[in-house]
N, C-alpha and C positions, 0 to 999 in steps of 0.2 A: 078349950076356950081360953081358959090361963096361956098356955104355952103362946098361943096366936095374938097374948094382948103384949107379951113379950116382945115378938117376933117383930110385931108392931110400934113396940116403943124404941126397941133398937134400932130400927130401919129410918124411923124419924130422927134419931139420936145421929147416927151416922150421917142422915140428910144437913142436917145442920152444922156436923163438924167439916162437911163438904160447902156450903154455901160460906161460913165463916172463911175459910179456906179460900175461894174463890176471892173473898171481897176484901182478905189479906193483899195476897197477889196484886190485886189491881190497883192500891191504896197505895204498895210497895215501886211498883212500874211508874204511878201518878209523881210517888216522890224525886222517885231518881228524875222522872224527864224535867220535874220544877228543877230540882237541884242544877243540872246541866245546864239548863236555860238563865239561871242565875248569872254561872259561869260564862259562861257563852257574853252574859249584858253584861259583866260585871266588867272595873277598871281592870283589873289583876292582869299584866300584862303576858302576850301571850307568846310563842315560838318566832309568830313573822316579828312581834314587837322587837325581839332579843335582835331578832334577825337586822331590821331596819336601824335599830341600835348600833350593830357591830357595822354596820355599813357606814353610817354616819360618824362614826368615831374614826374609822380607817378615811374615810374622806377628810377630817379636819385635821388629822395628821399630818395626812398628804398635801393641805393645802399650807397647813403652817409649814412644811419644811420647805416649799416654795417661797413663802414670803422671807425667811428667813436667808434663805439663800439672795433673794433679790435684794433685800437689806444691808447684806453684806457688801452685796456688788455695787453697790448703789455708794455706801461709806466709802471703799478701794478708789469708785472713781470720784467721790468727791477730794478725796486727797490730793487727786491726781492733777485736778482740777483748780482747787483754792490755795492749795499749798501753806494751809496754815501751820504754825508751830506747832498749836497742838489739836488733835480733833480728836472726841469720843465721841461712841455711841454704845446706846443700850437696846438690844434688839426687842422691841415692844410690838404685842398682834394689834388690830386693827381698833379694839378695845384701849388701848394705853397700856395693858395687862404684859410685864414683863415675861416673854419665853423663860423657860427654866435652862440652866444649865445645861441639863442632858438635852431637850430639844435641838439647841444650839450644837453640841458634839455629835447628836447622828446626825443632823442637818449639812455642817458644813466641814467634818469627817475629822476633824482633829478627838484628842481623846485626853483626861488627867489621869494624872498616876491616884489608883483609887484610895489611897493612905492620904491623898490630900486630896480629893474631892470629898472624902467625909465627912472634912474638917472644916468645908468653904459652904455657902449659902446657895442656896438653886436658884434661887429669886433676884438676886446682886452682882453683876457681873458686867462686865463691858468688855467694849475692844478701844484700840485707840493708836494714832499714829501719832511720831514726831516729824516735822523737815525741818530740815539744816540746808540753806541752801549751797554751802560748798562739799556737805557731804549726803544730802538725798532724805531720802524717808526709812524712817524706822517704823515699824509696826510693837502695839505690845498687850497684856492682854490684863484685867485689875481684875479680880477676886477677892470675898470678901469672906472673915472668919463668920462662921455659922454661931448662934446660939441655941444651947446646950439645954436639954433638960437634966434636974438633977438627978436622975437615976441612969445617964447616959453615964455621968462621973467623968467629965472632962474636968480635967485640972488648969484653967486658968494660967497658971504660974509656970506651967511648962509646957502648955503649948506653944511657946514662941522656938523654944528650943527644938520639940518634935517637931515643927512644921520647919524651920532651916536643914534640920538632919535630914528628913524626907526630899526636901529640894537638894541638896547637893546629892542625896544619893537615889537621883532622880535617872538614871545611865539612858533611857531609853527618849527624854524629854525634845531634842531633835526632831525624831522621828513622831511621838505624839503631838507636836506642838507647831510644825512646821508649816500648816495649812492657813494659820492665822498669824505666827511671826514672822514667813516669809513666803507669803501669799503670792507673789510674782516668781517665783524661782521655782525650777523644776529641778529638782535633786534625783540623783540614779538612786536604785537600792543600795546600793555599796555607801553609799556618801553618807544615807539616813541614818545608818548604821557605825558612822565614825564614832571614836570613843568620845567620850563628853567626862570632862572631867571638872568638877566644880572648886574652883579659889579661891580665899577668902580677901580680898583686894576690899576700897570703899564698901565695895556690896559683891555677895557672892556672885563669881560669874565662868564663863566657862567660852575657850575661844572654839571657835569649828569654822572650818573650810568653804567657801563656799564651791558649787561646779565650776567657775571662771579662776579659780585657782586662790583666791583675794581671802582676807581672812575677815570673821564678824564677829561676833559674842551673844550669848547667851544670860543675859543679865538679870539678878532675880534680889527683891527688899520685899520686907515684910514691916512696916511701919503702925506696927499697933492693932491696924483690922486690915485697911487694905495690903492685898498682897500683889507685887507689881513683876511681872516678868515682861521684859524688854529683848532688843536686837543691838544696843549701845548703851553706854553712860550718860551718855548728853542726852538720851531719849529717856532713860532711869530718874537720873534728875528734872528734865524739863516734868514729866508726869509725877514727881512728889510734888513740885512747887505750882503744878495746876492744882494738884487736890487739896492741898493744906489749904491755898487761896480760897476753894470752892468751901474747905471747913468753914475757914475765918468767916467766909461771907453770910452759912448758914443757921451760925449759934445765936 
């Protein structure tokens, strides 16, 4: 009779660690599918969002480097067009919001020597042409010095020095710069490649060939921030004495 009330409290005992057991499990299963369900309503974005993200991202890429391109062409031919002295532009998206730098160099395929693009602003930058009318249009391009945090540890007092040492020993600046200082001229491989050798005359400059055989320059000032590279003197000059004018106007 003992043994059997035994036999009997075990069998119940195990009944119960079996029903517990059971109503674990189901409690467990209840969690996860709330849990999921969560996820599922929640913001936290998911694989298509990444996905519709990187699509949307490569779309305004693709469309800013179209506007930027047609900005350009739009400036070339207003030059062509009004023939003013002097004409800039800052290529801005539909916002007013200036392109940065790099937009503008894979856009319209020119490239800076990167010892001075580190030095210069992404945000400040223009293009600009000069005419003359007994000797044409010059094309040039204004950059502007960056400011610095101080754990960068730029020196002030000698960047004027490092940033002329970099432009004269600039050897490849033809060939990167040619899409926007000589935007009308279709140069061979060999030409892009002529030697460029920088002088120190009024303003550094440097003379190269053109394919008609006629000789141009390579003309480069750095006047305190802006930094001006040109296709002449007279176009060097005409663009310090716009921008000084545009200082005076704006202090």
């Amino acid at each position: 009779m003992f043994n059997r009330t035994i036999k009997i409290s075990i069998l119940t005992i195990l009944g119960l660690i079996s029903v517990i057991s059971v109503i674990l499990i189901f409690q467990r299963l209840d969690q996860s599918k709330s849990k999921q369900e969560r996820i599922e309503n929640s913001d936290f974005p998911s694989l298509s969002f990444f996905s519709q993200s990187n699509e949307k991202t490569e779309a305004k890429e693709a469309r800013n480097k179209e506007e930027i391109k047609k900005a350009f062409q739009d400036f070339l031919e207003e030059t062509e067009q009004n023939k003013k002295n002097f004409l800039e532009i800052k290529l801005v998206d539909t916002s007013g919001n200036n392109f940065t730098l790099d937009d503008s160099i894979e856009s319209l395929g020119f490239s800076i020597k990167p010892e001075v693009k580190k030095i210069v602003r992404q945000n400040d930058y223009s293009f600009f042409s000069c005419y003359f009318p007994e000797k044409g249009k010059d094309y040039g391009i204004i950059l502007n010095i960056g400011r610095f945090r101080p754990e960068e540890k730029f020196d002030y007092r000698t960047l004027p020095d490092k940033l002329d040492s970099e432009i004269e020993n600039w050897k490849t600046v033809l060939r990167d710069l040619h899409d926007v200082l000589f935007p009308e001229i279709n140069f061979s491989e060999e030409q892009l490649n002529q030697k460029i050798d920088f002088k120190q005359g009024r303003y550094l400059y440097s003379e190269i060939i053109l394919p008609d055989g006629s000789k141009k320059s390579i003309n480069y000032v750095n006047i305190g921030d802006p930094i001006i590279i040109t296709t002449s003197l007279e176009c060097i000059e005409t663009a310090i004495n716009e921008i000084a004018d545009y200082t005076e106007e704006n202090e």
